[in-house]
C-alpha positions in Angstrom: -56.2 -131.1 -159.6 -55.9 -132.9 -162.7 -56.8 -136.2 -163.7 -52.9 -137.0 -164.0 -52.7 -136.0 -160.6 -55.8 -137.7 -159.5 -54.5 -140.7 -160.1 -51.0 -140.2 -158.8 -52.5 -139.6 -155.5 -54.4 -142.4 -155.5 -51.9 -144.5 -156.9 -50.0 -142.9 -153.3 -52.9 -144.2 -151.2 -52.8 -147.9 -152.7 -48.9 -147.7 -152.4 -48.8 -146.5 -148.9 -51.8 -148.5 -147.8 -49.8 -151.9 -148.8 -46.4 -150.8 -147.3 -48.6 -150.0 -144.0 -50.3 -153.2 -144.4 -47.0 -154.7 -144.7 -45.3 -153.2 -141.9 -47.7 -151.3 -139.3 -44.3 -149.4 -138.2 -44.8 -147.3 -141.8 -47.6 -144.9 -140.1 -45.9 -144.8 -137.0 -44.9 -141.0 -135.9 -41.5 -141.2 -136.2 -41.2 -143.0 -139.8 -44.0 -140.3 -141.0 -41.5 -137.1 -139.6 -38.7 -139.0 -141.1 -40.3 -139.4 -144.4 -41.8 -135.9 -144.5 -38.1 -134.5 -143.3 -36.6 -136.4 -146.9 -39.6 -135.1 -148.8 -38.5 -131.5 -148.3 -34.8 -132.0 -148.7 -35.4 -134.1 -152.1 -38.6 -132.3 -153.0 -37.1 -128.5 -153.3 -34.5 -129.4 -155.7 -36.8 -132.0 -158.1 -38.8 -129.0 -158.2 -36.1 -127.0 -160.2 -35.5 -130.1 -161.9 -39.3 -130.1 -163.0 -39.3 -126.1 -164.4 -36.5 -127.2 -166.4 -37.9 -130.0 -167.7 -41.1 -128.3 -168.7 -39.1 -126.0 -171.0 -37.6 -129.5 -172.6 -34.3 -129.2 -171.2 -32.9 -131.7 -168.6 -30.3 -130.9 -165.7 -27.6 -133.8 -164.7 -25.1 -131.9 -163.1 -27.5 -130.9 -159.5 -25.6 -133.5 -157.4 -22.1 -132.4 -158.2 -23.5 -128.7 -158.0 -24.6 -130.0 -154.2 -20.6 -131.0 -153.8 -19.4 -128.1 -154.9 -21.7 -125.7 -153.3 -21.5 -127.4 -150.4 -17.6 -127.5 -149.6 -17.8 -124.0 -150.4 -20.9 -123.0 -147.6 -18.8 -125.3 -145.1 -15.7 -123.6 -146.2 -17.0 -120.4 -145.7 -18.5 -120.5 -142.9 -15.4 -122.9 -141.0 -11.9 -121.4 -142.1 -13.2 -118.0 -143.5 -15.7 -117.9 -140.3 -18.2 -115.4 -142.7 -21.6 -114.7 -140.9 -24.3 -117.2 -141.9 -26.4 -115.4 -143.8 -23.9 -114.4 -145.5 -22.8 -117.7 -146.3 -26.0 -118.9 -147.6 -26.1 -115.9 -149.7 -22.7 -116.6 -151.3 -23.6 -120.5 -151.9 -27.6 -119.1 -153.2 -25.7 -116.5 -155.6 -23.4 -119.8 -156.6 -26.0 -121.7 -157.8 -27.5 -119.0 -159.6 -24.7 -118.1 -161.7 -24.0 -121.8 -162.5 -27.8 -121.8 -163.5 -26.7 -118.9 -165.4 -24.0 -120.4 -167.1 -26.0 -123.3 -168.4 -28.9 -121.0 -169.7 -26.2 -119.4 -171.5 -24.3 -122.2 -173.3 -27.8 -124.0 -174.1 -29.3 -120.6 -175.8 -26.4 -118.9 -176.8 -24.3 -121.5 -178.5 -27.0 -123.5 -179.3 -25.4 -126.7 -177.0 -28.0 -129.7 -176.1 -28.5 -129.4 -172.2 -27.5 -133.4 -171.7 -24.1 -132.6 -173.0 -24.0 -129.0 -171.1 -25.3 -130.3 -167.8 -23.3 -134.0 -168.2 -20.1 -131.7 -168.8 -20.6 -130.0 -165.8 -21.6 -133.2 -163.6 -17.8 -134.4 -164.1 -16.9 -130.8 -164.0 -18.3 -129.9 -160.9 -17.4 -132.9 -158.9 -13.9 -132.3 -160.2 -13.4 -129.3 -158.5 -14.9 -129.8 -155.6 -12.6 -133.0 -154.8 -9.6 -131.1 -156.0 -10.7 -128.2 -153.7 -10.7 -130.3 -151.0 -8.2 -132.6 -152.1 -10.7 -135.4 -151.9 -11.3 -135.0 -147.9 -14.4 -134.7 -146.0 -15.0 -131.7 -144.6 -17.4 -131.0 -141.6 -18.3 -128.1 -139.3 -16.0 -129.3 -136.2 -16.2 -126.8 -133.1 -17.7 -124.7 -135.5 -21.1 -126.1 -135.6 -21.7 -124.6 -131.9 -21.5 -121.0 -133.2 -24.1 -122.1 -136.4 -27.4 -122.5 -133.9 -29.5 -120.6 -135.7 -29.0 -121.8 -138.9 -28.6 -125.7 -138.1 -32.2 -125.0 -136.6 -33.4 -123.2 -139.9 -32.0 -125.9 -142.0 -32.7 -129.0 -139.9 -34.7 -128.4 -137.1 -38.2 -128.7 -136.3 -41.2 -126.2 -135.6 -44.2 -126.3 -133.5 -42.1 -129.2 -131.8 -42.6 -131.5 -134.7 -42.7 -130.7 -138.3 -39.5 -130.5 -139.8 -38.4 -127.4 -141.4 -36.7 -128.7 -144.7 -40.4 -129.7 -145.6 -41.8 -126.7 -144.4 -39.3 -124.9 -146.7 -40.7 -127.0 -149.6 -44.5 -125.7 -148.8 -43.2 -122.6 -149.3 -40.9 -123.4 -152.3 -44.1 -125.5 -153.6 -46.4 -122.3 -153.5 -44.2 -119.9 -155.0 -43.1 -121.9 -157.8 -46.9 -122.9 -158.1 -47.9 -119.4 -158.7 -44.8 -118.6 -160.9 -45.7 -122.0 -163.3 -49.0 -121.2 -163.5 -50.1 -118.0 -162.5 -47.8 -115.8 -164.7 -47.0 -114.9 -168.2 -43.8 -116.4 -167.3 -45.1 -119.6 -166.8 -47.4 -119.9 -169.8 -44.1 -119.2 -171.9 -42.5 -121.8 -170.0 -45.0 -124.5 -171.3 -45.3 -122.6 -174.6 -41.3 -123.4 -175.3 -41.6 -126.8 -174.1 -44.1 -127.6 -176.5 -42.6 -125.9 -179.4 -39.8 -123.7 -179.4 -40.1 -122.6 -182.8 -43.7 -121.7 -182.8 -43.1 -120.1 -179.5 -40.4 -117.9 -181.0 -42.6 -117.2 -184.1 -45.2 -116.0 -181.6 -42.8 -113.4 -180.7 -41.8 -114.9 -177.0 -38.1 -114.5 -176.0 -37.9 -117.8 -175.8 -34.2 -117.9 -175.1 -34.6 -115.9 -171.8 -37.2 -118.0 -171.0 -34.8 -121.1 -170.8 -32.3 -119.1 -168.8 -34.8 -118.0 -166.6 -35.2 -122.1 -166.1 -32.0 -122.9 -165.4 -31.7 -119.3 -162.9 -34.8 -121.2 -161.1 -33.3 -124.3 -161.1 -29.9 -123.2 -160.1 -31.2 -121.4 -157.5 -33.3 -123.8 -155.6 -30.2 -126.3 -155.5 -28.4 -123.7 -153.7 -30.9 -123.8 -151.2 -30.9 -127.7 -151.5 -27.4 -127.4 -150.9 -27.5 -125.7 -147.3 -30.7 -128.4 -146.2 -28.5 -131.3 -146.9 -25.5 -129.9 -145.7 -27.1 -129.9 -142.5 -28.9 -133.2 -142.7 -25.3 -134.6 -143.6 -23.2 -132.3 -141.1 -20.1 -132.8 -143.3 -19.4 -133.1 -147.1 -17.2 -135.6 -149.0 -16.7 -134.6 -152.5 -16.3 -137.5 -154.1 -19.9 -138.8 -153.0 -22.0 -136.1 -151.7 -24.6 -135.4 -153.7 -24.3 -138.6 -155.7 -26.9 -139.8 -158.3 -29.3 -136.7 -156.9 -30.4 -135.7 -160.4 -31.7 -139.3 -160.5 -34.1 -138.7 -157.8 -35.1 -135.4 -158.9 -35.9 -136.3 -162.4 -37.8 -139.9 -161.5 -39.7 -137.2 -159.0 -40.7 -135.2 -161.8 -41.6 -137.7 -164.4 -43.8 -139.5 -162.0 -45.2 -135.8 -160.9 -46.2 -135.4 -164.9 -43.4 -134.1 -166.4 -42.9 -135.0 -170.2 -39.3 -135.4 -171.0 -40.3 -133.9 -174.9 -41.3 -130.9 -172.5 -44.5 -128.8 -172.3 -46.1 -130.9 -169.4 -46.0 -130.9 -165.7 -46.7 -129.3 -162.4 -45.8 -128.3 -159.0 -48.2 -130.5 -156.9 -47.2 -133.8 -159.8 -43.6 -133.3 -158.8 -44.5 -132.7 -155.0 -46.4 -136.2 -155.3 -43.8 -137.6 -157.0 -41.4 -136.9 -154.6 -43.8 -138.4 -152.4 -44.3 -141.6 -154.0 -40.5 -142.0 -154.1 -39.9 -141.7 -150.3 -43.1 -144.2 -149.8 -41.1 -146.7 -152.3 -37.9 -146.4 -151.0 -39.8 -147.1 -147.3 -41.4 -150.2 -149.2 -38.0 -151.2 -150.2 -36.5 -151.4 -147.2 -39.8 -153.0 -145.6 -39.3 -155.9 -148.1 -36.3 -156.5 -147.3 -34.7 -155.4 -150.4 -31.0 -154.5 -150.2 -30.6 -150.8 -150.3 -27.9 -151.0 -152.7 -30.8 -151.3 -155.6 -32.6 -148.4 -154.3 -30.9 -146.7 -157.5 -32.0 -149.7 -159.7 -35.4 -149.2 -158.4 -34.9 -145.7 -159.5 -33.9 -146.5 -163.2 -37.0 -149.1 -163.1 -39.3 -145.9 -162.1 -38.0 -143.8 -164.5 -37.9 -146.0 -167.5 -41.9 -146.8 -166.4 -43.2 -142.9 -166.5 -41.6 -142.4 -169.7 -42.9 -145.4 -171.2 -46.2 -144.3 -170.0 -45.7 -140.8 -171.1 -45.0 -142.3 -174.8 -48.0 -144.5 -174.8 -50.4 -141.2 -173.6 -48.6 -138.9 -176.0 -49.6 -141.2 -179.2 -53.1 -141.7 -177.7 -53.5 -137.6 -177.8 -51.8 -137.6 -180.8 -54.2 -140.7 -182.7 -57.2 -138.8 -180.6 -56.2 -135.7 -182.3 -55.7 -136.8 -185.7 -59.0 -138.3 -185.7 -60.8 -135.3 -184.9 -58.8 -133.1 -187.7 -59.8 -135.8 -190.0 -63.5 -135.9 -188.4 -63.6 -131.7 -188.8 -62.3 -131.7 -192.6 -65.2 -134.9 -193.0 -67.7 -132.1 -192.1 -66.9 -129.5 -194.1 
């Protein structure tokens, strides 16, 4: 563990310490199952939002991609009445090619991922409220025949831990060994810190970033089915909404430097954390939950203002040790 993530678990203790001090109800069993249910729905997608922001891109389009992807799985698996894995495989090949897609215009014509991903926020949305012609759309007398996979997505196991955040341990170890016990992941942090120098060094550093946005893609297609679930039906025009907030304040807070070229898995998985313990603070104050998304902006604008203020310090602490090397010589 590193120091950064020392102290954002300690900074977690303080946090949830006052909120329980607060409000004794905070530890109680069914706020914690509660809590650790949202962890796993908004901690496997702000995972994906973390790779990508470690290569020095940035993805603003994951909550439409949830209201597209997710009027198609209901879709599917309601009027076209397609077997459920195959369903989920149809919406998890989805959001792998629109991973694709972004990967693709980024590297290949050389397109800044705010405007690609922003594009395909409106995009997105668009289609999925045109698709549906701006209805909600649920499971119906449908959802009887889906037992398996409403258990899978939004049950519980052992009688009381809830599978979405068992589904992000797993996602969390996987993704941890891929970041930072592969080649692939080294060249991930390699492009984030310099592209150029990273090219130079003879790393394909375009199918690196398309690799980023496959992972990324990818896990929100599996975000997709979770929430569908937690949800039980879809509306386009708000399902979804503001996501990409959450998942980037989640990985800024986890460590993640928006220039790119920091982070990791357990930073973003205490991130998400310290998010759901906030939000529960919020709500304990009293605070009306329409500024949940305020408090948001407020979190975000605070880890990159500290990630500034650290990034000079390295850079001053740096500088005076080049200066203190040439002094010697």
């Amino acid at each position: 563990m590193s120091k950064k993530e020392l102290g954002l678990a300690l900074l977690l203790i303080v946090i949830g310490g006052i909120t329980a001090a607060l409000n004794p109800l905070f530890l109680s069993g069914v706020n914690v199952l509660n809590m650790a249910n949202l962890i796993g729905l908004f901690g496997v997608f702000s995972i994906g939002q973390g790779i990508i922001i470690i290569t020095g891109g940035i993805d603003l389009s994951v909550g439409s991609m949830f209201a597209l992807l997710g009027v198609i799985l209901v879709d599917l698996l309601v009027n076209y009445e397609l077997p459920w894995p195959l369903a989920v495989l149809v919406v998890l090949a989805a959001g792998l090619v629109l991973g694709l897609l972004h990967g693709l215009l980024v590297t290949r014509l050389k397109l800044q991922p705010f405007v690609v991903t922003l594009c395909g926020l409106l995009i997105y949305r668009g289609i999925a409220r045109y698709y549906t012609q701006d209805s909600t759309t649920g499971f119906g007398y449908a959802g009887d025949s889906l037992d398996t996979l409403t258990w899978l997505a939004s049950g519980r196991s052992f009688g009381i831990i809830p599978n979405p955040f068992l589904i992000l341990l797993v996602v969390a170890l996987v993704m941890a060994v891929v970041l930072h016990r592969t080649v692939f992941g080294r060249y991930l942090y390699a492009v984030g810190r310099n592209e150029e120098e990273a090219r130079h060094s003879g790393i394909n550093t375009d199918a690196v970033i398309i690799g980023a946005y496959l992972l990324g893609g990818s896990l929100a297609g599996l975000s997709t089915v979770l929430l569908v679930f937690y949800t039980s039906s879809v509306s386009p025009s708000s399902f979804g909404n503001f996501y990409e907030l959450y998942a980037i304040a989640a990985a800024v807070l986890g460590g993640c430097s928006l220039r790119g070229g920091e982070g990791s898995i357990l930073g973003i998985v205490l991130g998400t954390v310290l998010l759901q313990i906030l939000q529960n603070l919020v709500n304990i104050l009293g605070i009306p939950s329409s500024l949940n998304f305020a408090v948001m902006g407020g979190v975000i604008l605070l880890g990159v203002v500290a990630d500034q203020q650290l990034g000079r310090r390295r850079e001053r602490i740096q500088l005076h040790r080049s200066q203190a090397t040439a002094a010697a010589e």
